[in-house]
N, C-alpha and C positions, 0 to 999 in steps of 0.2 A: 883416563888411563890409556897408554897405548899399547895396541898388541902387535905383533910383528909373524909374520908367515914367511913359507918357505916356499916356492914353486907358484906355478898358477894351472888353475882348472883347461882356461879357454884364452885365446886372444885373436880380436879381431878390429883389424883397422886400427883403430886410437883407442879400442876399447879393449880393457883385460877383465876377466869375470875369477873368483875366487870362491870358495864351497867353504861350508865351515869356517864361517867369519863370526862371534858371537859380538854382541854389543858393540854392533856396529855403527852410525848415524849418517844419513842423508847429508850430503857437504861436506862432509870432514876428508883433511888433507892425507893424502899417504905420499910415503918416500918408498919409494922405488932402487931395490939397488941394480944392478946388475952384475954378472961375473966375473968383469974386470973390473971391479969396486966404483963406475961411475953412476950418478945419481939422477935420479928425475924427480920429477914432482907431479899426482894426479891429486885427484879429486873424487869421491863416490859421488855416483850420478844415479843408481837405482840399488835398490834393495829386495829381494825376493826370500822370505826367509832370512837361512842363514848364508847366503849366495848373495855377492856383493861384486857391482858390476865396477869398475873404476877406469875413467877417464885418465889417459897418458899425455899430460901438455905437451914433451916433445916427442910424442909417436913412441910406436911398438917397434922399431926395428931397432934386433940385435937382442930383444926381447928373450928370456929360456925359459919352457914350460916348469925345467926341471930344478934350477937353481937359481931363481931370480928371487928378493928376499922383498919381501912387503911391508913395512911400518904404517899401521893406522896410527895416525899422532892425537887421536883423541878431541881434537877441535875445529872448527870450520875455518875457509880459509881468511886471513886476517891482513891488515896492511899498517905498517909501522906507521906512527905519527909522530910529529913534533912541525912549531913552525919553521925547522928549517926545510920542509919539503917544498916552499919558494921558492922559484929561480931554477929546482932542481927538474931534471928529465929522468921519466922511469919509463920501462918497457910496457907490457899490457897487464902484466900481476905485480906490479908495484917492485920490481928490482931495477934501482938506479944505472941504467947505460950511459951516463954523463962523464963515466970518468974521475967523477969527485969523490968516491968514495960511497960508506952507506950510511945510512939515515940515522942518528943517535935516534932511539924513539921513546917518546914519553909513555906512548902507550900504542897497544895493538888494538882494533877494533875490527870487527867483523865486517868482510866487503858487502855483505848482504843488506848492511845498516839493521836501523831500527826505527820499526814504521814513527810517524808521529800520529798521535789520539789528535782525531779531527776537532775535537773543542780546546785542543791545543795550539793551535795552527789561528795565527792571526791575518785577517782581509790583507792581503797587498797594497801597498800604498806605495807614493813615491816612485819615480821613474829611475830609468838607468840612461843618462844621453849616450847614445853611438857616436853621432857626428856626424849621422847620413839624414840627409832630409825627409826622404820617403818613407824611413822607421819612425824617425822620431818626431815627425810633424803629424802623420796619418795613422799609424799604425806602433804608437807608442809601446816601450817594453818596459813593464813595472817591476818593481823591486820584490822579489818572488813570484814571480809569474813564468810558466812554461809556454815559451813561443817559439815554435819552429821556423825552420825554415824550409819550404819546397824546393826543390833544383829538379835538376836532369843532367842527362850525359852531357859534355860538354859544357854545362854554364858556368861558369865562373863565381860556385858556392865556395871555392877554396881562399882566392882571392876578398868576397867577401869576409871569410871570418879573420884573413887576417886584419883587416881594415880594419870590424868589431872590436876585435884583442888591441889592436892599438889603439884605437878613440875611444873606447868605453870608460867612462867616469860617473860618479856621482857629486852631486852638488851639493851644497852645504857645507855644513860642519861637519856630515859624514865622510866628506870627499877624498880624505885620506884612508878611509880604513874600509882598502876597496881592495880585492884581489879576482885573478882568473883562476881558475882551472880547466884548462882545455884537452879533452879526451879524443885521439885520434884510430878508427878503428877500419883494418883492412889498406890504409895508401900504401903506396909506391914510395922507395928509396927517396926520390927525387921530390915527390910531393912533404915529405915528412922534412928533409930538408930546408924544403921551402918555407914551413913552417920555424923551422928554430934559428932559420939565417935571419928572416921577419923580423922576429921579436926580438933578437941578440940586437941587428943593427939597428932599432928603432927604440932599442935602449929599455922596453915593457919586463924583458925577460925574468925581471928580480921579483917582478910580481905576478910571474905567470907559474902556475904550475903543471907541467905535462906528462901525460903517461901517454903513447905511442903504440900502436899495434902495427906492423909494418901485413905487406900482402901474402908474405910465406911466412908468416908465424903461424904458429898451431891455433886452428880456430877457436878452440875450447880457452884460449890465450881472448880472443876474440869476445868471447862470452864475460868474460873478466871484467874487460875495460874501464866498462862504464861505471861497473858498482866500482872499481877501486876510482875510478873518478870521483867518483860522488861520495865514496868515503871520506876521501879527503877536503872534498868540501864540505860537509855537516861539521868534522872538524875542526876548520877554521872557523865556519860561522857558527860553528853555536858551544865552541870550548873557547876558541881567538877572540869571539865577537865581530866577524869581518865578515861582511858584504861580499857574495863570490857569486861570480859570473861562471856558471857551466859552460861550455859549447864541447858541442859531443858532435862529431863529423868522421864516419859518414853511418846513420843508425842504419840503412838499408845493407852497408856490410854486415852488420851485427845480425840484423835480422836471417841476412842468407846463412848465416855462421850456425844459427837457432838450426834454420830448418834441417843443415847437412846434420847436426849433431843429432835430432829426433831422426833424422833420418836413417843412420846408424844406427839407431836402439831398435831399430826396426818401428816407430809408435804408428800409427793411424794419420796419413796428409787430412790435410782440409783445403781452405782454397789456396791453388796453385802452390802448392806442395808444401806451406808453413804447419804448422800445428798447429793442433787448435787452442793451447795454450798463449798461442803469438799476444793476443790481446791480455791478459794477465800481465805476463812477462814485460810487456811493455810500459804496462802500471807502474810495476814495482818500482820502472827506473823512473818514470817520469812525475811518478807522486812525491819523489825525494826531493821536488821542490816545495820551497815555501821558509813564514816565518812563525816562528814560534812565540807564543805570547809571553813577555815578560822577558824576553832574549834581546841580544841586542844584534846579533848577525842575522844573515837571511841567504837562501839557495834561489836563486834563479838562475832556469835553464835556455841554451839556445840550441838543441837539438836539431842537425843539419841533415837531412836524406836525400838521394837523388829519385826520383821517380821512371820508374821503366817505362820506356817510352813515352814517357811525360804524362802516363796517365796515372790523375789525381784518386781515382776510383782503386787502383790498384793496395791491397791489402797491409801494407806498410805506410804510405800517406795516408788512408782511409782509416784504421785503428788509431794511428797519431794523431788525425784532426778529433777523433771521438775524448780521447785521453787528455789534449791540453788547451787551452784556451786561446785559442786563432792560429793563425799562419800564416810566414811571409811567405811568397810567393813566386819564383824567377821566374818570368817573360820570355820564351825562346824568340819571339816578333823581337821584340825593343832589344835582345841580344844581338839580332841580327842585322838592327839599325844601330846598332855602335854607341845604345846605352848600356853606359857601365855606372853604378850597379841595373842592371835589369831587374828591377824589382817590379813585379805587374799590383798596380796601386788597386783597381776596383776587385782583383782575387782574392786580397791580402785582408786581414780583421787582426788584431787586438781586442779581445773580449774585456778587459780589464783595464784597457788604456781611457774610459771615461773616470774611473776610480783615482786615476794617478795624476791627472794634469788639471789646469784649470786655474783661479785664483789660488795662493799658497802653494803652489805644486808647480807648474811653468808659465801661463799666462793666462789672463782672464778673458782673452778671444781667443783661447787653442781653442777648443771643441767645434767654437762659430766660425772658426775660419776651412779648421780639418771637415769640415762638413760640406761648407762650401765649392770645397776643392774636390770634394768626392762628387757633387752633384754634376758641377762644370766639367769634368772628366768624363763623366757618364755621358752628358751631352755632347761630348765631341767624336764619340763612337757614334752615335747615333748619325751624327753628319758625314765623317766618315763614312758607312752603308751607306748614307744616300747618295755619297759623291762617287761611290766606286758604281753605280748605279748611272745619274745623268750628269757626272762629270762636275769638279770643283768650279769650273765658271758660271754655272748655271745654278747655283747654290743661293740662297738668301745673303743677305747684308751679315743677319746676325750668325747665320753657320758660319758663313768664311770668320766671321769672327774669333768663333770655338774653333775653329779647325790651326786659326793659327794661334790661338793659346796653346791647343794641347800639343804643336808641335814645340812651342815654347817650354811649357811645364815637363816635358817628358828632357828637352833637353839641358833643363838648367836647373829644375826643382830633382825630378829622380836620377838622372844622368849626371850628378857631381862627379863623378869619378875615382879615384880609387885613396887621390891623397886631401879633398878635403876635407874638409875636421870642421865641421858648420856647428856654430850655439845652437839653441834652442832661440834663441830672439831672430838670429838671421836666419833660419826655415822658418819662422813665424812671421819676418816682415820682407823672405821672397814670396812664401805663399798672398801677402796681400799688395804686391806687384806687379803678380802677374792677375789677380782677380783684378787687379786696374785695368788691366788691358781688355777687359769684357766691358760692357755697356753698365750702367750702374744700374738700371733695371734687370738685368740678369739675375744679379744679386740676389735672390729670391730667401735665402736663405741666414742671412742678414739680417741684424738687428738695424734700425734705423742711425742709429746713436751710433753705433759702430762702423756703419759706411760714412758719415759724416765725420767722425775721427779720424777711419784711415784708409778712406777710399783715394786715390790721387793718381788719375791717370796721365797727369802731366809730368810727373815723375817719378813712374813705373820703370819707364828704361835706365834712368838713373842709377833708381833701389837696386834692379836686378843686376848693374852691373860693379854697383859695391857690394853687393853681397858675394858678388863672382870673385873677385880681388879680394874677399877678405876683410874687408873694412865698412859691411850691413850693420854693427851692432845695433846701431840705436835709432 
């Protein structure tokens, strides 16, 4: 039932407070008029009694204590569905700025979603190929699985996700019944362009779906995003049946979006000035991945934040890594040596990427090879320190060996660059190319059988440079 009021008690900031509000609810949307008949849209954000605090999406100014006219609409806020929301672009609360019109909707559902019962929820299986070798060889991303990604100012997390939105496929029989939703929270004009000129010229855009928070929208617009992201994906995947690809960039706007908003309510900081809620809050969104058993779609997330100051410890990458299962990780070194993508391989985990590959899933040396490449990598840091130390000529036979694999693998295994689109077989037969160019005793980590199948350092340089050109498959 909705109730409608006349006036308001209190206003401050984005925030208007009302007295004598009776059955009122936590979430529910109110329409706002104002004196010359224009309309806004809040939100109740606290409850005290019968004193009900409401969030103004587009700000209090022009606001009137004494004649502004309040509609409680009785329900939380909701975002229209149907599959035509493909292809289509909305704002941060779900209203179409495309130009095209609006949504015919099959049905409304609540942004807040609806948790899933954890004996509901089926193990992850199956991968998602990107088409970057350092994802998809090392630090594979399974088919419901929540894998971040770390940045910083400056690194080049934007250019990566559109990379992702353009090469991201599944394989098989499923390989058609595959979509994105990509959630963008806090960019700049130019960066948000950058985004839907991407996908228009690269021809994805019919299977992308985007909602947009630009940098002066109202941050409590900000707060929105991601649940109307993820609304809309639970609805393809588990009404559609479609496999959807989340990517939510950038969560550390979201997060400062949190802190201003608590900040305003006046609540209690915790560390460096978030809530103490921060960690809850961030559940909610990032638990809305997964698959449901007996379903046939699936949510997985690619959650992109940049780190201040590049520090990993800092309360928005440190709750993240707590909440999802690994992290990729940008390189500000290897950005600065002109790998693109900078992805730093021994920082980076997929917790789940043992579950998803292997025989029946990508190949029956992914693990023995991705293992191998993490050891050999390891080892080439280690020569490194010692060469910054007594200097690369004065190194053993077998460091100068490591040293110049790993300036090989950093520049051709993670340094593909921004337009190749690599299988799964060619990361899998550069990664044992460039393990050629090591001693075969290196191989420590190798099955016998398996260096004797595809060890071959007489045409290592060969492999790596078909695979460069496009033509590694086999």
């Amino acid at each position: 039932m909705s109730v409608q009021l006349l006036g308001l008690n209190e206003i401050q900031g984005s925030l208007v407070a009302l007295d004598h509000v009776p059955n009122v609810s936590n979430e529910e949307v109110v329409e706002i008029e104002l004196s010359n008949g224009a309309k806004r849209v809040g939100r109740v954000v606290q409850i005290e009694g019968e004193k009900a605090v409401v969030q103004v999406f587009q700000g209090t100014d022009g606001l009137s204590k004494t004649n502004t006219k309040t509609k409680f609409l009785g329900h939380p806020m909701t975002l229209g569905l149907s599959h035509e929301i493909l292809g289509r672009t909305f704002n941060g609360i779900g209203t179409p700025i495309d130009g095209l019109g609006e949504i015919f909707a099959d049905k409304f559902e609540d942004v807040n979603g609806k948790p899933l019962n954890p004996v509901a929820r089926q193990y992850p299986r199956n991968y998602i190929q990107t088409g970057i070798s350092s994802i998809d060889g090392l630090n594979t991303l399974i088919r419901g699985q929540k894998l971040p990604i770390f940045s910083g100012s400056g690194l080049p997390h934007d250019q990566l996700a559109i990379q992702i939105v353009r090469q991201a496929k599944l394989t098989g029989e499923d390989a058609s019944n595959f979509c994105i939703v990509f959630g963008a929270m806090g960019v700049k004009n130019d960066v948000a362009d950058m985004f839907r000129r991407s996908f228009e010229e690269t021809g994805v855009m019919d299977n992308v779906c985007m909602f947009v928070n630009l940098s002066d929208d109202p941050i409590i617009e900000r707060t929105l995003t991601p649940r109307c992201a993820l609304t809309a994906a639970e609805y393809l995947a588990y009404e559609q049946g479609m496999n959807v690809l989340v990517i939510l960039t950038d969560m550390t706007s979201y997060c400062e979006a949190i802190r201003e908003f608590s900040s305003s309510k006046g609540e209690i900081p915790s560390r460096k000035g978030y809530p103490g809620y921060l960690y809850s809050d961030l559940a909610s969104l990032y638990e809305r991945a997964g698959i449901v058993k007996g379903g046939k779609g699936s949510v997985t997330q690619i959650p992109i934040l940049t780190m201040p100051n590049d520090d990993i410890t800092h309360p928005v990458p440190d709750l993240t890594g707590y909440i999802t299962e690994g992290q990729i990780v940008l390189d500000r070194d290897l950005f600065m040596n002109g790998i693109n993508p900078p992805i730093g391989v021994l920082a980076s985990l997929s917790r789940l990427m043992k579950d998803g590959i292997g025989e029946g899933y990508t190949r029956k040396d992914h693990q023995d090879v991705a293992n191998q490449l993490f050891a050999s990598y390891a080892k080439v840091q280690d020569a490194r320190s010692l060469a910054s130390v007594i200097g690369e000529d004065e190194l053993s036979e077998i460091d100068k060996k490591y040293m110049d694999f790993g300036r090989k693998f950093e520049q051709y295994f993670v340094g593909q660059g921004n337009n190749a689109n690599r299988s799964m077989q060619e990361t899998l037969n550069l990664g044992w190319a460039l393990l050629s160019t090591l001693p075969e005793a290196a191989l420590d980590r190798l099955d016998p059988e398996l260096i004797k199948k595809n060890y071959d350092p007489e045409h290592a340089e060969r492999t790596i440079q078909l695979v460069l050109s496009g033509e590694g498959e086999a």
